[in-house]
C-alpha positions, 0 to 999 in steps of 0.5 A, a space after each residue: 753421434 756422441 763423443 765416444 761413437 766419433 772417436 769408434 768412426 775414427 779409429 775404424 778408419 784408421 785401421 781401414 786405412 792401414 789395412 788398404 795401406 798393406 796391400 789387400 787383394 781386389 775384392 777386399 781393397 774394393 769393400 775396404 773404400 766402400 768402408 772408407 768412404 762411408 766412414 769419412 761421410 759421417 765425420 764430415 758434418 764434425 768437420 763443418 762444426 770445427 770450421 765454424 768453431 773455428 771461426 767463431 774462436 777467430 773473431 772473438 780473438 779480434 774483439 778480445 784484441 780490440 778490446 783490450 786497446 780500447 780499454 788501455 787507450 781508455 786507461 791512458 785517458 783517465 791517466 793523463 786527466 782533462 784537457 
């Protein structure tokens, strides 16, 4: 799904969701979560994508952290000279 479509599913249930929210008569509340619950499906697989991103940007962050300790630690030796 590219960009444009995920953000046509998201905006579909918004508006589904609004409507349900209104107050539709039976028939039409019953088609509207049939609806929503198809709409929420397709973004799940993006929902998984965005916690391993998540992830992934998490331990970066950690190996960027510990990165610039060692360099600094570094830094602080070549400072201080031999021993």
């Amino acid at each position: 799904m590219t960009g444009i479509q995920g953000f046509v599913t998201r905006e579909n249930i918004k508006h589904l969701h609004h409507e349900l929210e209104g107050g539709a008569d039976p028939i039409r509340r019953a088609t509207l979560l049939k609806l929503f619950g198809r709409g929420r499906r397709s973004l799940r697989p993006y929902g998984e994508q965005l916690g391993k991103l998540d992830r992934h940007i998490s331990r970066s962050a950690e190996i960027i952290t510990r990165q610039v300790k060692l360099t600094d630690d570094l830094k602080d030796l070549l400072r201080s000279g031999p021993s």
